[in-house]
C-alpha positions as CSV (number, residue, x, y, z in Angstrom):
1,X,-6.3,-28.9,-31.2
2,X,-7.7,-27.5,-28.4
3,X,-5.9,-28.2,-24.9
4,X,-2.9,-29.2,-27.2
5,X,0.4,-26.7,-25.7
6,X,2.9,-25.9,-27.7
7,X,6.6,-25.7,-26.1
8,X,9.6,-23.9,-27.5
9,X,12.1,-27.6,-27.2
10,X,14.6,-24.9,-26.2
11,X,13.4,-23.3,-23.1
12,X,13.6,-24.6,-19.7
13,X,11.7,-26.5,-17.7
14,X,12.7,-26.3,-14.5
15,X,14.6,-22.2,-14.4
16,X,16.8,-20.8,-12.0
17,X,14.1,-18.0,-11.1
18,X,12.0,-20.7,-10.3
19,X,14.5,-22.5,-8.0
20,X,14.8,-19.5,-5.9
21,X,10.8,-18.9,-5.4
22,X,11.1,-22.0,-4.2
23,X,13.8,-22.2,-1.8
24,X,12.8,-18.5,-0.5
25,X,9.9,-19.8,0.3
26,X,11.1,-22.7,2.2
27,X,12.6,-20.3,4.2
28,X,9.9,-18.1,4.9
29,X,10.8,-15.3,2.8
30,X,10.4,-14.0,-0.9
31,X,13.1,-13.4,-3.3
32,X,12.8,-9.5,-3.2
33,X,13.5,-10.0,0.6
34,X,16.8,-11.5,-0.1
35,X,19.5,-7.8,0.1
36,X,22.0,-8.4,-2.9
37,X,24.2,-6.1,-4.6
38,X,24.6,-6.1,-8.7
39,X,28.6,-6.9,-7.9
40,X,29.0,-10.2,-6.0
41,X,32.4,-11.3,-5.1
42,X,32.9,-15.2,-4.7
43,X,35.5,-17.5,-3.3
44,X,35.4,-21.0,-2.9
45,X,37.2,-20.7,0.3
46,X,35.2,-20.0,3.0
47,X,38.3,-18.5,5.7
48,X,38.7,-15.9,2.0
49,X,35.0,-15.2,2.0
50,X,34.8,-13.8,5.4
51,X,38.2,-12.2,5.8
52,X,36.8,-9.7,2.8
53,X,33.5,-9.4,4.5
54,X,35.6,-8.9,8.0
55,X,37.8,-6.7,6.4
56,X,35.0,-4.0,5.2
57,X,32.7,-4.7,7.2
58,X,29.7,-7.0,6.0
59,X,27.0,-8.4,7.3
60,X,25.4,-12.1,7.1
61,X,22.4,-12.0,4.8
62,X,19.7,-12.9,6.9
63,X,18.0,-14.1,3.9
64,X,20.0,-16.2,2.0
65,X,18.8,-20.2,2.0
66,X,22.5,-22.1,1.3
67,X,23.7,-21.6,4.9
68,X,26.5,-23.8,3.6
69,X,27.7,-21.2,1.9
70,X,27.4,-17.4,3.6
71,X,25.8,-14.5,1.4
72,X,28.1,-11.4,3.2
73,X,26.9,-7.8,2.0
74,X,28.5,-4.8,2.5
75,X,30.3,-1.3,1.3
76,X,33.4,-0.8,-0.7
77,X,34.5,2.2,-2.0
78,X,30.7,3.7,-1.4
79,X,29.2,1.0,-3.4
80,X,27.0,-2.1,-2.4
81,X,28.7,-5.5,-3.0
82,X,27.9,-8.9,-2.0
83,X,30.5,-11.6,-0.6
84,X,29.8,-15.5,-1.2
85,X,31.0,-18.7,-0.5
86,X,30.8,-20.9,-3.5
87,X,30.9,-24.3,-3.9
88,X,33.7,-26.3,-5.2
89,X,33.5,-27.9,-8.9
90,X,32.0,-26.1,-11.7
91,X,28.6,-27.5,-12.1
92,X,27.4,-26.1,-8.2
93,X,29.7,-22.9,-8.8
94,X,27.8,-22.0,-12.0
95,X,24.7,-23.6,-9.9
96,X,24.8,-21.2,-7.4
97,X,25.5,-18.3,-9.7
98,X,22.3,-18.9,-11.6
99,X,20.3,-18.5,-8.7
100,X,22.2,-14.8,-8.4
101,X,22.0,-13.6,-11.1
102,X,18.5,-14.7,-11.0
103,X,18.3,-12.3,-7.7
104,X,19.8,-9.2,-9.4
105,X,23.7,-10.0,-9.9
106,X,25.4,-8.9,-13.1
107,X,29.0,-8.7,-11.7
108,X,31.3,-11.5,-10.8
109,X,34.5,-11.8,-9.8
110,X,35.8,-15.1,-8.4
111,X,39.3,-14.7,-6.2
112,X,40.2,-18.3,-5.9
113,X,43.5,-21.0,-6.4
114,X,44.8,-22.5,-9.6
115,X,47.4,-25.4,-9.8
116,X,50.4,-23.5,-12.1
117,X,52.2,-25.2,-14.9
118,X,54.3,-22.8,-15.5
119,X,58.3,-22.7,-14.2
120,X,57.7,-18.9,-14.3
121,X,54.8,-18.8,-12.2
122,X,55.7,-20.5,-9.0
123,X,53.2,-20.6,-5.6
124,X,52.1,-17.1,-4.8
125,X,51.7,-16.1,-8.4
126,X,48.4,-15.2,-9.6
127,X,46.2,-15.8,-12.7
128,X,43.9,-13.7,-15.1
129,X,42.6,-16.1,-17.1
130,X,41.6,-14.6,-20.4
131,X,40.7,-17.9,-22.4
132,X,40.2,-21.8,-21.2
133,X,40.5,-24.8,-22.3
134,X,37.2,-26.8,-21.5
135,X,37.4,-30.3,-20.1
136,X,34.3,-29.4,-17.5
137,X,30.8,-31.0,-18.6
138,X,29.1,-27.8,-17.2
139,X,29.7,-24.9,-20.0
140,X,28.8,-27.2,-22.8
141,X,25.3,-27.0,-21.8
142,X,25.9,-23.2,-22.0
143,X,27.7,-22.8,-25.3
144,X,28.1,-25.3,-27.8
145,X,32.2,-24.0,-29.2
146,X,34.4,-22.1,-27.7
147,X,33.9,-18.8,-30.1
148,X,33.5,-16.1,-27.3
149,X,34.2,-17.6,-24.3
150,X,36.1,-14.9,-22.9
151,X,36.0,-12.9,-19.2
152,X,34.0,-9.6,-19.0
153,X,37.2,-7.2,-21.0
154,X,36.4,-4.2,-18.5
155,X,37.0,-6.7,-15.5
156,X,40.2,-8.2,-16.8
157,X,41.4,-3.9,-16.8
158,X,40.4,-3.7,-13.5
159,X,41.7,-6.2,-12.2
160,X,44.8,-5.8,-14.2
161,X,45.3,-2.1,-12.8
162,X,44.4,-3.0,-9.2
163,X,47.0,-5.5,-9.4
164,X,50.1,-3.1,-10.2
165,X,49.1,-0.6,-7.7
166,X,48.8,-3.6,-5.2
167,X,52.6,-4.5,-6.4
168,X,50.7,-7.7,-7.5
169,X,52.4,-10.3,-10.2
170,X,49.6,-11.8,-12.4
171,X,50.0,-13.5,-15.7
172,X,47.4,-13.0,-18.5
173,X,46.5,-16.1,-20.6
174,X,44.5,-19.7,-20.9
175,X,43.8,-21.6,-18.2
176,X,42.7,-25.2,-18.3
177,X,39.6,-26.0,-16.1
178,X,38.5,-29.6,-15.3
179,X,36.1,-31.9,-13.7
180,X,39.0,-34.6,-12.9
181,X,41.9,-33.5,-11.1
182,X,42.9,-37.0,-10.3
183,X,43.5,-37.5,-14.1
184,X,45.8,-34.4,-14.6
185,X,48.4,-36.6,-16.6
186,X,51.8,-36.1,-17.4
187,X,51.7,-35.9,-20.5
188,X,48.8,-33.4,-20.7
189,X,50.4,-31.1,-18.3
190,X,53.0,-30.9,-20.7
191,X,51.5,-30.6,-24.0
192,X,49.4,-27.5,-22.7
193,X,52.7,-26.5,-20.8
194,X,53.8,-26.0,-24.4
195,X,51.1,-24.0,-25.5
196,X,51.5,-21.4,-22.7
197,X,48.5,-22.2,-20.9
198,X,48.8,-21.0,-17.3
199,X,47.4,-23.5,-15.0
200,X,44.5,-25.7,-13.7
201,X,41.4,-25.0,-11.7
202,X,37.7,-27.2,-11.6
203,X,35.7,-23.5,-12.4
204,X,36.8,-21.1,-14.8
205,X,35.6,-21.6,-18.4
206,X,31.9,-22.7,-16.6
207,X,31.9,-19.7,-15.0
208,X,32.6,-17.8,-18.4
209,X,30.2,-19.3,-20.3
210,X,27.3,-18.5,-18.1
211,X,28.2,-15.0,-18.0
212,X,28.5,-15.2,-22.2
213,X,24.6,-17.0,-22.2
214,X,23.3,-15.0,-19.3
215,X,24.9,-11.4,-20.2
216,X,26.4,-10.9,-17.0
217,X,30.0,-9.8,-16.4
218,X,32.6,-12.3,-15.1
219,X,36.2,-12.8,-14.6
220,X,38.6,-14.8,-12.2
221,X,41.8,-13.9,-10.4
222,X,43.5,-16.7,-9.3
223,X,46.4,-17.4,-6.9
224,X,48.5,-20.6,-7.5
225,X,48.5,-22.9,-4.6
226,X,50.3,-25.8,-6.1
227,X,52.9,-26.2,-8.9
228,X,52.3,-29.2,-11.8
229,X,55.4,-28.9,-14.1
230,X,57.7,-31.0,-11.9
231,X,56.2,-33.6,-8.7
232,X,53.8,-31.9,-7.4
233,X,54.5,-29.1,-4.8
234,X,51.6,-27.9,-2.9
235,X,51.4,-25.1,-0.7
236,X,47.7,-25.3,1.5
237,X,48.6,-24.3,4.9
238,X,52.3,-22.6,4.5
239,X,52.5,-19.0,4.7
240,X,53.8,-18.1,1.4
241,X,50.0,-19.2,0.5
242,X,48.1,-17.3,2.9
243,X,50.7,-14.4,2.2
244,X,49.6,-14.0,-1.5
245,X,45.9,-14.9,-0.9
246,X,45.7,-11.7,1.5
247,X,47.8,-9.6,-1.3
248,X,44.6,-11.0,-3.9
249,X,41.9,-9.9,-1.5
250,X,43.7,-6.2,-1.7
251,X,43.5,-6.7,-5.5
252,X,40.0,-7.8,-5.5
253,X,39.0,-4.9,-3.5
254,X,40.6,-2.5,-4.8
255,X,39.1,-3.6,-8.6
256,X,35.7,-3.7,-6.9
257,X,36.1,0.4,-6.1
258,X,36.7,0.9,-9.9
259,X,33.6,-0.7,-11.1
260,X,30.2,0.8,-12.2
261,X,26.9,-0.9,-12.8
């Protein structure tokens, strides 16, 4: 039997610690050169990413290798944390955050835009979504039912208490996440309508069940930038959007100062 390895069928070949030795070294740097905080803050829209990096201050990591998508780091509230740009679509998002977590992070909170299918929650409303309903092909791959596919419960407080001292309204709840937002049909909007599930993004229930597999600490706050229940009403560009995705930055922040690692 000699010469003869024997593989656990379970592990990994090719792992995300791996991935970043690489690309590091592509770049002429090592992984322990690369300057990131435990608590990393990610967007998928870039103008968000660097008006919270603008707004206290951040610097460019010098370091990172996805120049497609800025690595910020700075101070808030006398604590390191890291601002990135993520990708859109939930197999690169959760991509992306493999590689961080592989770096050190074991704090994420995503501020991005959800489509709302709720009356009550019209543009400018925002989202804590607190369950999902998975139609992604990313978080399968992560965990096989949904049993414990929940946020980080010590996030969802914070950012629950930043947004009523912000004068923020968020809704609690399910959100839907999928691959195909071309095939949003009618009739699916509404059956979930009727189950009180919030609204629609391409992100969140990946997102949640890496942090579940990986034991990392995750949740989203999302601001509705388009309304499903009726003909679609989309709000990119108009001011009531920017408005509330400033007001979610506030939130963001302001949950960021609350957190310990």
């Amino acid at each position: 039997m000699t010469g003869r390895h024997f593989l656990n069928p379970m592990s990994e070949r090719f792992t995300p610690r791996a991935a970043v030795e690489f690309w590091a070294s592509r770049h002429g740097v090592s992984v322990d050169q690369l300057v990131l905080s435990p608590i990393v803050v990610g967007s998928w829209d870039l103008g968000t990413v660097k008006s919270l990096a603008k707004t206290v201050g951040a610097e460019p990591s010098p370091s990172w290798w996805w120049p497609r998508f800025p690595l910020y780091n700075g101070e808030v509230g006398g604590r390191m944390v890291s601002f990135v740009s993520l990708p859109l679509g939930a197999p690169a998002t959760v991509m992306v955050m493999e590689e961080l977590i592989a770096c050190g992070a074991r704090v994420f909170l995503g501020l991005g835009l959800a489509g709302s299918i709720q009356p009550e929650a019209p543009v400018g409303s925002c989202f804590i979504p607190t369950s999902c309903i998975r139609e992604e092909g990313t978080s399968p791959h992560y965990l096989s039912s949904d049993e414990g596919l929940r946020p980080a419960p010590r996030l969802v407080r914070a950012l629950e208490k930043a947004r009523v001292k912000k004068g923020v309204t968020a809704y609690t709840g399910p959100i839907w996440t999928t691959d195909a937002p071309y095939r949003e049909m009618v009739t699916t909007i509404e059956s979930y309508r009727l189950r009180d599930v919030l609204g629609v993004d391409m992100e969140t229930s990946a997102m949640y069940a890496l942090g579940v597999y990986r034991n990392v600490e995750v949740c989203n706050f999302l601001v509705v930038s388009d309304e499903l229940w009726r003909d679609w009403r989309p709000a990119f560009g108009r001011p009531e959007l920017a408005e509330a995705l400033k007001k979610a930055e506030e939130v963001v922040l302001e949950a960021v100062t609350t957190l310990r690692t």
